[in-house]
N, CA, C and O atoms as a GROMACS GRO file, in nm:
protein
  260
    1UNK      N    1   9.160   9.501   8.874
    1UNK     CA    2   9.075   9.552   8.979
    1UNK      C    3   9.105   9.697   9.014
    1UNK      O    4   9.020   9.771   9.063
    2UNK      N    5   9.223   9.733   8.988
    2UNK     CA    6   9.238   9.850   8.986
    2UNK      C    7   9.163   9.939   8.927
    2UNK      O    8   9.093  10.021   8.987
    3UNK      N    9   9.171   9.929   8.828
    3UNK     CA   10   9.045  10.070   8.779
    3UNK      C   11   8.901  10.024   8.810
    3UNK      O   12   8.808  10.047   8.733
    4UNK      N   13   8.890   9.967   8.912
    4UNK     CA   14   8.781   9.952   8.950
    4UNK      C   15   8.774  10.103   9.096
    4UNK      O   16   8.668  10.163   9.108
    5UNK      N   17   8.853  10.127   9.155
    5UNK     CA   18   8.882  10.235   9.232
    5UNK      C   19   8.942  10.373   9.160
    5UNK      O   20   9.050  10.386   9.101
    6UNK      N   21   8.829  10.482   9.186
    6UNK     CA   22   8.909  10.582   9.138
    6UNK      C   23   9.018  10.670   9.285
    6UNK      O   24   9.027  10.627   9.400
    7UNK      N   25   9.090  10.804   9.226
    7UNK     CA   26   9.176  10.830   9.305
    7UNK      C   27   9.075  10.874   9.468
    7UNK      O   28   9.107  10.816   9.572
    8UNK      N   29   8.964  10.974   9.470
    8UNK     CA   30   8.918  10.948   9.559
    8UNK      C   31   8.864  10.839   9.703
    8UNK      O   32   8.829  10.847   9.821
    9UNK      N   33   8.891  10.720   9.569
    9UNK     CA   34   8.840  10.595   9.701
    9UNK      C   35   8.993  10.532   9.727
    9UNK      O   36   9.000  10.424   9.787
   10UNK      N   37   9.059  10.567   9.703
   10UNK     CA   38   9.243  10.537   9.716
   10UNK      C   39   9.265  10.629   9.833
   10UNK      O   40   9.309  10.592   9.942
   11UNK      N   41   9.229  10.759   9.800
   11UNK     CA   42   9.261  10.900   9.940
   11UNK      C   43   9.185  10.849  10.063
   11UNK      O   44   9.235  10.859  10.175
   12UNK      N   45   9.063  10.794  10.042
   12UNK     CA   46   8.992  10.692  10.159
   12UNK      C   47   9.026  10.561  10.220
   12UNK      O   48   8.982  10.516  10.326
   13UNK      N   49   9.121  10.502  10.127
   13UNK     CA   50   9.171  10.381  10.203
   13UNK      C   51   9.317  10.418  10.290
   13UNK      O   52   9.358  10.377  10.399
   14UNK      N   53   9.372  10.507  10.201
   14UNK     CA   54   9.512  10.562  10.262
   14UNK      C   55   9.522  10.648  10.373
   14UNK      O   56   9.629  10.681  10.424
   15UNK      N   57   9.372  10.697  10.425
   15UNK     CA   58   9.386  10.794  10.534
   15UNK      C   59   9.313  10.655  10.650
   15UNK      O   60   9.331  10.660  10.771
   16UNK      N   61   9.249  10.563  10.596
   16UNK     CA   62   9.221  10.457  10.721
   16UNK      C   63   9.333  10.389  10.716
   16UNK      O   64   9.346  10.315  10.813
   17UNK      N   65   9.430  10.385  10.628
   17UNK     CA   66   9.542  10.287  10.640
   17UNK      C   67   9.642  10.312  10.740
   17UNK      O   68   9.714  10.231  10.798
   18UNK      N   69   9.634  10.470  10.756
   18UNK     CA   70   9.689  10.540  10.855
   18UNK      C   71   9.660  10.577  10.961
   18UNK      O   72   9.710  10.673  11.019
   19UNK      N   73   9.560  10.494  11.007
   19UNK     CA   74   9.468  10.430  11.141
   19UNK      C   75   9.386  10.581  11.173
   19UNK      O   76   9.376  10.634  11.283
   20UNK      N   77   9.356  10.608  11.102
   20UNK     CA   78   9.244  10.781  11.120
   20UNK      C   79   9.137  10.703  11.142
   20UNK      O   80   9.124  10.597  11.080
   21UNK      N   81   9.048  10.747  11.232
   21UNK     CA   82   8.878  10.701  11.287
   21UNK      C   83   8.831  10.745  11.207
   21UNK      O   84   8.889  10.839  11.153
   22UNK      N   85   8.707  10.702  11.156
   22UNK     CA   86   8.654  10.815  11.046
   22UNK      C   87   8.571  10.874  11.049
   22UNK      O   88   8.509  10.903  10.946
   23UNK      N   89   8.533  10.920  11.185
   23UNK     CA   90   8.538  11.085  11.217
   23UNK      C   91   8.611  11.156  11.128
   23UNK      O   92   8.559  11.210  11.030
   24UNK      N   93   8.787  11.164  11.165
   24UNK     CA   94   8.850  11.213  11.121
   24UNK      C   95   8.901  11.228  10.978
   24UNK      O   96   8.981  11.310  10.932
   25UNK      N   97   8.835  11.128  10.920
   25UNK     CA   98   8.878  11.078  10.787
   25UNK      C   99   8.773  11.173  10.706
   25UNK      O  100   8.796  11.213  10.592
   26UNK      N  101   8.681  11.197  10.762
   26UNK     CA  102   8.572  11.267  10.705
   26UNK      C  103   8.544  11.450  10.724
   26UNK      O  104   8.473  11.529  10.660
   27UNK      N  105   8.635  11.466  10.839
   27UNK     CA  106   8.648  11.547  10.857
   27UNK      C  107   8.762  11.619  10.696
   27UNK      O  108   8.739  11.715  10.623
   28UNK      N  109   8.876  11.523  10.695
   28UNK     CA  110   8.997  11.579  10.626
   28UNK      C  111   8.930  11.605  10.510
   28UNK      O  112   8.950  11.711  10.450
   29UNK      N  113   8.834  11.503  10.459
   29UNK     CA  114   8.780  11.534  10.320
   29UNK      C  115   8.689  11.575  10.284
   29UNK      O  116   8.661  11.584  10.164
   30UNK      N  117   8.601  11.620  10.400
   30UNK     CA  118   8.494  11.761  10.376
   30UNK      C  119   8.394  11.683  10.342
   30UNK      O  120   8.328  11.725  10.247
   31UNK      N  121   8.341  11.520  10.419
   31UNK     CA  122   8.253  11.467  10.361
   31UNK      C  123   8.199  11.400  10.499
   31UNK      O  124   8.283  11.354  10.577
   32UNK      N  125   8.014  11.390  10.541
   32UNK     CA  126   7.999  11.367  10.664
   32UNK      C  127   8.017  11.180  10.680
   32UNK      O  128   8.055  11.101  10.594
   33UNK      N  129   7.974  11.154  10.825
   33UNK     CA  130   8.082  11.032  10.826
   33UNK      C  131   8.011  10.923  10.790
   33UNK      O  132   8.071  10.819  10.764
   34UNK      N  133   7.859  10.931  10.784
   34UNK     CA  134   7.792  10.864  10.693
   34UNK      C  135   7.801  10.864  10.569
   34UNK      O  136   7.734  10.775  10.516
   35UNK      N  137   7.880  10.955  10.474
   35UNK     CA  138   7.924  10.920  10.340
   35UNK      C  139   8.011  10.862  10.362
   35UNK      O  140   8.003  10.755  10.300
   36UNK      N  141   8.136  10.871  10.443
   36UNK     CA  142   8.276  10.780  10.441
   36UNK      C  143   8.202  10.631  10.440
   36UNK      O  144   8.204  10.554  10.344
   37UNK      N  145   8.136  10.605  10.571
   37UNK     CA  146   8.094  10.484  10.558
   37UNK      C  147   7.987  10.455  10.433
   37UNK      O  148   7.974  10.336  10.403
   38UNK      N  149   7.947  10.505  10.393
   38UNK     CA  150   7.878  10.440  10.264
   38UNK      C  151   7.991  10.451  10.151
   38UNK      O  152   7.992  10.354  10.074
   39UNK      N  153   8.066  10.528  10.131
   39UNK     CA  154   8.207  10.514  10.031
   39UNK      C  155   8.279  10.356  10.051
   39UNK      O  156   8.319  10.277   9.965
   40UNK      N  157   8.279  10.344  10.197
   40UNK     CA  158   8.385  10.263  10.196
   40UNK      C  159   8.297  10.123  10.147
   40UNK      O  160   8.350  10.045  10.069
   41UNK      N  161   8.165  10.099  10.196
   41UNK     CA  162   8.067  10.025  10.205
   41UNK      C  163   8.101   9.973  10.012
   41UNK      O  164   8.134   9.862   9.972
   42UNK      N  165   8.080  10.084   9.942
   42UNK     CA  166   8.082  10.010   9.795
   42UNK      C  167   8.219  10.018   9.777
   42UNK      O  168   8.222   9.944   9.679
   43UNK      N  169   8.328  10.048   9.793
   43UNK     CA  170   8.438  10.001   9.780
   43UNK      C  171   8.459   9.835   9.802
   43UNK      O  172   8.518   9.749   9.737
   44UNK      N  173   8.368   9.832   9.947
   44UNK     CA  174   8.395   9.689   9.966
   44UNK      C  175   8.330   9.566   9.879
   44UNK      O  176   8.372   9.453   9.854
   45UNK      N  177   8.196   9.641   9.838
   45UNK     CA  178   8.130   9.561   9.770
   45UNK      C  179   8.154   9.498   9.619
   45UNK      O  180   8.120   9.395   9.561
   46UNK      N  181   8.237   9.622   9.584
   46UNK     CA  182   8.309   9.644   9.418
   46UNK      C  183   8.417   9.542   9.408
   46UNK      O  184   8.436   9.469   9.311
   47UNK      N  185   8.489   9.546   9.527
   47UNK     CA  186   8.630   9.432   9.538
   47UNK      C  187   8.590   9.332   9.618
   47UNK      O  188   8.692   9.287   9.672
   48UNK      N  189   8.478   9.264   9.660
   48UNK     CA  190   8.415   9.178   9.689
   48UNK      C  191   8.464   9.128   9.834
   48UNK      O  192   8.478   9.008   9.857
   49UNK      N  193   8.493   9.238   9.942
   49UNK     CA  194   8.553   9.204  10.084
   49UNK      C  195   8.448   9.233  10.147
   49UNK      O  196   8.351   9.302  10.116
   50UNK      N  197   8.475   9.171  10.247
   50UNK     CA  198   8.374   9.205  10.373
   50UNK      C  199   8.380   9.298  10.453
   50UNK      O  200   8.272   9.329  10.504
   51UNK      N  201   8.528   9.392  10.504
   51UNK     CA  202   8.536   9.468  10.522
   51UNK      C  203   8.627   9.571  10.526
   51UNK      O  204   8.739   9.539  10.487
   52UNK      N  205   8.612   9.706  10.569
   52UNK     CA  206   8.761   9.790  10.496
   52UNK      C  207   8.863   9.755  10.508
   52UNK      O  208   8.946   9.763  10.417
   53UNK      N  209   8.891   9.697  10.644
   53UNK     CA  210   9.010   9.613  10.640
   53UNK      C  211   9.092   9.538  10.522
   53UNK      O  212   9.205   9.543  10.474
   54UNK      N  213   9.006   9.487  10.508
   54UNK     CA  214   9.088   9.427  10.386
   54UNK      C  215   9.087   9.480  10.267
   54UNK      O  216   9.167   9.441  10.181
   55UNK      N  217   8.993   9.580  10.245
   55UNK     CA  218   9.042   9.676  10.122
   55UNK      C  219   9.154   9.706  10.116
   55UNK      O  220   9.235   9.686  10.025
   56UNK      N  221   9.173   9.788  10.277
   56UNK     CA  222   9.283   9.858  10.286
   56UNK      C  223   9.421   9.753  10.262
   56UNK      O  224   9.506   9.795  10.183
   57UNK      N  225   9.440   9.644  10.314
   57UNK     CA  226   9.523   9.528  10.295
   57UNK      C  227   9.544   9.522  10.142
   57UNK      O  228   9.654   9.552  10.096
   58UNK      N  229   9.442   9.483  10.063
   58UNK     CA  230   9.441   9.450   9.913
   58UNK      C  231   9.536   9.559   9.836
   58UNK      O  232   9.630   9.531   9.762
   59UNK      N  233   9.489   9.692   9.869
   59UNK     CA  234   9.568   9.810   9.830
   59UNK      C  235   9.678   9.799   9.891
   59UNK      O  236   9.767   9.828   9.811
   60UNK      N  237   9.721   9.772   9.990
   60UNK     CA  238   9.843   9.801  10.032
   60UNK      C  239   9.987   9.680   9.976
   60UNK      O  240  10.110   9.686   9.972
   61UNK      N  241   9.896   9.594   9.946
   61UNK     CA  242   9.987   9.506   9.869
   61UNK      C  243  10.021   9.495   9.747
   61UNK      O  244  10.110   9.421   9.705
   62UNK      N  245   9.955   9.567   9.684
   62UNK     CA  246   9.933   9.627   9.536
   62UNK      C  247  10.024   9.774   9.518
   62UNK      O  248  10.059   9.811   9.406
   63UNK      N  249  10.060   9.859   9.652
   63UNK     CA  250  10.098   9.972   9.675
   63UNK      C  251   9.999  10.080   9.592
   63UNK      O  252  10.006  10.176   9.515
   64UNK      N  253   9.933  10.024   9.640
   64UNK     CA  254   9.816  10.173   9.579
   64UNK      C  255   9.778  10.284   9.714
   64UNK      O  256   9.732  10.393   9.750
   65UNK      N  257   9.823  10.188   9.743
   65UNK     CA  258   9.817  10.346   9.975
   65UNK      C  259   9.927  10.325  10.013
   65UNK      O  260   9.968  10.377  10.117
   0.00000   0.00000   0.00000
C-alpha cells in the first residue's frame, strides 16, 4: 500500500499528524485549503478509510510520518 502514496501525500499526513488545522497545512505547502481537503479526500479513498484520521494512524504505524 505504500506505493500507493507518493512523498507529497506523506508531507500531508505528517503535517496533520502534527495536529496543524489545515488552514495551516495549506498554507505551509503553498496549496489552497480546498486542495488539502480534496488531497486528503483521495488519499482516503486510495487506502480505503473513511477518514484522515486514520490515514494518518495507518502511516504512523508503518512509520511513514
Amino acid at each position: 500500500m505504500t506505493e500507493a502514496l507518493e512523498r507529497d501525500e506523506l508531507d500531508l499526513l505528517q503535517l496533520l499528524a502534527e495536529g496543524l488545522p489545515l488552514e495551516a497545512i495549506a498554507r505551509r505547502l503553498e496549496l489552497s485549503d480546498r486542495t488539502v481537503r480534496r488531497r486528503l479526500r483521495a488519499i482516503c479513498d486510495r487506502l480505503g478509510f473513511a477518514t484522515p484520521i486514520q490515514a494518518v494512524v495507518w502511516a504512523a504505524r508503518r512509520g511513514l510520518v
